[in-house]
C-alpha positions in Angstrom: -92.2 -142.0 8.6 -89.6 -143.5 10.9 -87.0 -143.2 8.7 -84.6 -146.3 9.8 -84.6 -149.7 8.8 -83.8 -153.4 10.4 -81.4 -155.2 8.2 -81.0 -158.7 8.4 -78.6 -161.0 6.9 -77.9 -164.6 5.8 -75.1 -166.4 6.5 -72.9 -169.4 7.0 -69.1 -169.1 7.0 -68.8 -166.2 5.3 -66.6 -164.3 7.4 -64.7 -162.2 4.8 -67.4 -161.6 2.7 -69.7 -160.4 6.0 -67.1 -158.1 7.1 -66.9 -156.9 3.9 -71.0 -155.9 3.8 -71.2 -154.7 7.1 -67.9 -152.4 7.0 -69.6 -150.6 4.1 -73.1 -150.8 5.8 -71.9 -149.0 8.9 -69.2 -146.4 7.7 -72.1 -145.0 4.5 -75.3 -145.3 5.8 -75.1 -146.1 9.5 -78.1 -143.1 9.8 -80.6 -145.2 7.9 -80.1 -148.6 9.9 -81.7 -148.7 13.2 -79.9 -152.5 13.6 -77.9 -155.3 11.9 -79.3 -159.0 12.9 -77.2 -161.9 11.4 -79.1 -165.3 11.0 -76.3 -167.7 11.1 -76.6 -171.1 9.9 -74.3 -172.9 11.5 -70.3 -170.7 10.6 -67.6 -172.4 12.2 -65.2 -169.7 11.2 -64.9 -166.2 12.9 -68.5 -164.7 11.3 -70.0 -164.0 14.5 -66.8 -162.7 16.1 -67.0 -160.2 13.2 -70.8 -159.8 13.5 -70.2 -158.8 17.5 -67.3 -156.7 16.5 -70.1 -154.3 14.2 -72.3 -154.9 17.2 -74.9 -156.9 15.0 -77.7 -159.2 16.6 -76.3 -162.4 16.3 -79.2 -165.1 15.6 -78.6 -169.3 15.3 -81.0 -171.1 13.3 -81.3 -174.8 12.9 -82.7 -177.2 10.1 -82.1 -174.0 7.7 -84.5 -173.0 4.8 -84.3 -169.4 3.2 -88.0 -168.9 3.8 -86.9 -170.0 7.8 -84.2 -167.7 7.9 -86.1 -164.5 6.6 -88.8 -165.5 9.0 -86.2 -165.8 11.6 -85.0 -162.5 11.3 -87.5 -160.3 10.3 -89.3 -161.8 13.7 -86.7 -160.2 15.7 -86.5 -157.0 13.9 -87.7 -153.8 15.3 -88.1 -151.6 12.3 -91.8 -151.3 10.5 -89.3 -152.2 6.8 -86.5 -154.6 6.7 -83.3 -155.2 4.0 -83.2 -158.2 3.4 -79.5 -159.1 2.2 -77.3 -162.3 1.9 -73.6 -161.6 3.1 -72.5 -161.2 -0.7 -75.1 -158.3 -1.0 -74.0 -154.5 -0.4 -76.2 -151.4 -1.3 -74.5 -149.1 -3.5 -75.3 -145.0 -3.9 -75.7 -142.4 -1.8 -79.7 -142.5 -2.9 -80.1 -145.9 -1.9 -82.2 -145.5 1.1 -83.7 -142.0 0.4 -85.1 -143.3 -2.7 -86.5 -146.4 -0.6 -87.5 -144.2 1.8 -89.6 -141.8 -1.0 -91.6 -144.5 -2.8 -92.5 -146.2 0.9 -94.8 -143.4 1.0 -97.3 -145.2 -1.1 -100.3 -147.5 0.0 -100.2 -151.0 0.0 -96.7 -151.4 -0.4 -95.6 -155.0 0.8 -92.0 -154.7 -0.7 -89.2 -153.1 -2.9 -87.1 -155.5 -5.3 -83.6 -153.3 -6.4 -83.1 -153.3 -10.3 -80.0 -155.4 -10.8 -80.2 -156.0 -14.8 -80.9 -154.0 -17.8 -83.7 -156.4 -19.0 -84.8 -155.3 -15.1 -84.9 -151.7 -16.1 -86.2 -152.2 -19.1 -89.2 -154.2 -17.7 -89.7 -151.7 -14.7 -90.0 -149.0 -17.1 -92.4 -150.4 -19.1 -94.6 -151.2 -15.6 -94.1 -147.8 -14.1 -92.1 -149.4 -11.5 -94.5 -152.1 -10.4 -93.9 -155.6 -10.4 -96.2 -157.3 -12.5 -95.0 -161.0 -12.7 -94.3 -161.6 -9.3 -93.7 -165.1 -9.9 -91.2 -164.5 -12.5 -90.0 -161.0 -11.8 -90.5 -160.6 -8.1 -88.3 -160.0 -5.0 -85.0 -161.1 -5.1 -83.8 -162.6 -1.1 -79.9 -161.0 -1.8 -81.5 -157.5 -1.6 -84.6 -156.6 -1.2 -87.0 -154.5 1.9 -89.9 -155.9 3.2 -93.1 -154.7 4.9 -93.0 -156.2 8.1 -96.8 -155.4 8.5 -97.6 -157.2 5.8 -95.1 -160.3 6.4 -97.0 -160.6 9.8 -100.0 -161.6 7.9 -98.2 -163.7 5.3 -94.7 -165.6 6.4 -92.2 -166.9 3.9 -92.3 -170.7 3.0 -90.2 -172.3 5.2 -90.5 -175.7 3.1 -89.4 -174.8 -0.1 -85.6 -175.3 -1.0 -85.6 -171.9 -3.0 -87.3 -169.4 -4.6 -89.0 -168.4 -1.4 -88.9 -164.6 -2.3 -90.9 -165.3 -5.7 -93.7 -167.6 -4.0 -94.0 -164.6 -1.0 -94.3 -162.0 -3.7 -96.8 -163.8 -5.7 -99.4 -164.6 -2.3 -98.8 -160.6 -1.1 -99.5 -159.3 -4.8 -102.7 -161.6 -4.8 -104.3 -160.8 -2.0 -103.9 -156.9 -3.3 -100.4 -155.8 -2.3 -97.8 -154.2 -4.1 -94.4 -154.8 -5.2 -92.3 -152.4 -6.3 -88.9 -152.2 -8.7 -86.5 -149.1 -7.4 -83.8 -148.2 -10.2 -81.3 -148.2 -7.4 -78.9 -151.6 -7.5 -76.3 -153.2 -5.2 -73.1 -155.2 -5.9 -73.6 -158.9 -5.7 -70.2 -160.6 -5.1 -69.9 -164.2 -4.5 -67.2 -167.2 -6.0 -69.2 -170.5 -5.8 -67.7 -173.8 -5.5 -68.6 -176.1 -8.0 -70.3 -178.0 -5.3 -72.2 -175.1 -4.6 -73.4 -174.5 -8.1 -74.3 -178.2 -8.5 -76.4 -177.6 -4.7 -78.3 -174.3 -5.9 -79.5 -176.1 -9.2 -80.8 -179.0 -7.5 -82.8 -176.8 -4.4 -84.2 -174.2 -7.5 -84.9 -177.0 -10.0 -86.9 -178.5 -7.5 -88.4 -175.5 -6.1 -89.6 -174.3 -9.5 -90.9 -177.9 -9.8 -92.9 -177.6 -6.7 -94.1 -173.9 -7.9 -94.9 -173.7 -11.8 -95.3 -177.4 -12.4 -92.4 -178.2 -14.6 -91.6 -181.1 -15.7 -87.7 -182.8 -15.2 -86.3 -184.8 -17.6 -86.4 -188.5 -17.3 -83.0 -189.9 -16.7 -83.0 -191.5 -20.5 -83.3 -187.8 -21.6 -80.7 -186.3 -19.0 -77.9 -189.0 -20.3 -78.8 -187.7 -23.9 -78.3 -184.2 -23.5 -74.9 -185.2 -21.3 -73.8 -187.3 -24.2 -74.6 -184.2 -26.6 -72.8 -182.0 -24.3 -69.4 -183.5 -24.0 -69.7 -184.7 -27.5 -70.9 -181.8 -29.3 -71.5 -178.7 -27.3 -67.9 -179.1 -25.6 -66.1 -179.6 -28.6 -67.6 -176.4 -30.6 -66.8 -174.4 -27.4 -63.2 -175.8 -27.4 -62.8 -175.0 -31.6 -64.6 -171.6 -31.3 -62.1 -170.7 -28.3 -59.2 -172.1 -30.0 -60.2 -169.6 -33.2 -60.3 -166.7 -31.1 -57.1 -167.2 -29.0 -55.8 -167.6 -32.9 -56.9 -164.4 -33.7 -55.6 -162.8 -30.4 -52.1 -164.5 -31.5 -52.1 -162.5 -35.1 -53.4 -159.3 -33.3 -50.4 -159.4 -31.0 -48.0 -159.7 -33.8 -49.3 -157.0 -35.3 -48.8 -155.2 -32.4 -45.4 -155.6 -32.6 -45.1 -155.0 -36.2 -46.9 -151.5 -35.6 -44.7 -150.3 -32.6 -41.5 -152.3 -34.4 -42.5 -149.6 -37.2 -43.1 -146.6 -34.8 -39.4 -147.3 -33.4 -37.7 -147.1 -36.4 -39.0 -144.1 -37.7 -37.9 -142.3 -35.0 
């Protein structure tokens, strides 16, 4: 087995963040990555001056989808298996990539989700390492490898809003494909903006609308659970918080009362 690997990352104005990844990609495990593409979505800060400076393949996409931009870039990769990361996304371990490398070696292998949860490890244990909800439980787009054999024969969906790795997981596992958890992790650092939060629950809310039939709430419904919310929920947060910082008052003056103590005996 060739053992190098494409990597291909998402971005858009993420310049700190991207040199952050690829500093650690190419100082720890430049031996495993034949290339670096970066699918760009637009950064008007210095993200491809800092992609060129790591001598990545810079890549411009337009109308951007996740589905589009993995398709994008595993297109122009050269490598039979591709990491897929977002620019928040850095492996961790010196097993990383040997690890990937040893359980490639089975058949039918479309891709390798990276455990990133104790209820993850928990689950891959009791599956012997396969994914067996794919829907659910499948790859995750910050960090995962893909097959690009099998990707040639099955394409991400370039018209959902999210959750494009779960819908590509569930088509390869049906038509007889595996998926695979690896108990080797990654960091995933990122700060959203509130904006940002509010944007991600709309495009997965949707999404898992479009993919396991959910049902929204009506707007009568959504203005009752805000009501509750500021009127109820809010306010029990604020009391239990209040309670603890309390506590945390009377633990600090007993603090002081135990080293006032200590002091004078010397």
């Amino acid at each position: 087995m060739n053992r190098q690997i494409s990597v291909v990352i998402r971005n858009r104005n993420e310049a700190e963040a991207l040199e952050n990844v690829l500093s650690i990609l190419t100082n720890l495990y430049s031996k495993y990555i034949k290339e670096i593409i970066i699918v760009d979505n637009g950064s008007t800060d210095n993200s491809r001056e800092v992609g060129l400076q790591y001598n990545c393949k810079i890549s411009t996409i337009d109308n951007f989808t996740y589905g589009k931009a993995i398709n994008q870039g595993i297109s122009l990769a050269k490598s039979k298996y591709v990491l897929l990361l977002s620019a928040h996304s850095v492996p961790i371990g010196t097993g990383f990539f040997e690890h990937t490398f040893k359980v490639l070696e089975g058949e039918n292998i479309a891709g390798v989700r990276y455990i990133n949860s104790f209820d993850n490890y928990r689950r891959a244990f009791h599956n012997q390492f396969e994914v067996k909800d794919p829907l659910q439980f499948g790859l995750m787009g910050a960090c995962c490898l893909i097959n690009k054999k099998v990707w040639e024969d099955f394409k991400f969906d370039e018209e959902l809003l999210a959750i494009e790795d779960k819908e590509w997981s569930k088509r390869v596992v049906e038509n007889g494909y595996k998926i695979l958890d690896l108990n080797e992790t990654y960091f995933y650092f990122i700060n959203r903006t509130q904006n940002s939060s509010r944007n991600r629950f709309k495009n997965e809310t949707i999404a898992e609308f479009q993919l396991y039939n959910k049902n929204f709430s009506t707007p009568s419904r959504s203005i009752l659970s805000f009501l509750k919310k500021i009127f109820w929920t809010n306010n029990i947060r604020y009391i239990r918080t209040l309670v603890n910082d309390l506590k945390m008052l009377r633990t600090k003056f007993e603090i002081y009362e135990s080293l006032k103590n200590r002091v004078t005996k010397k």
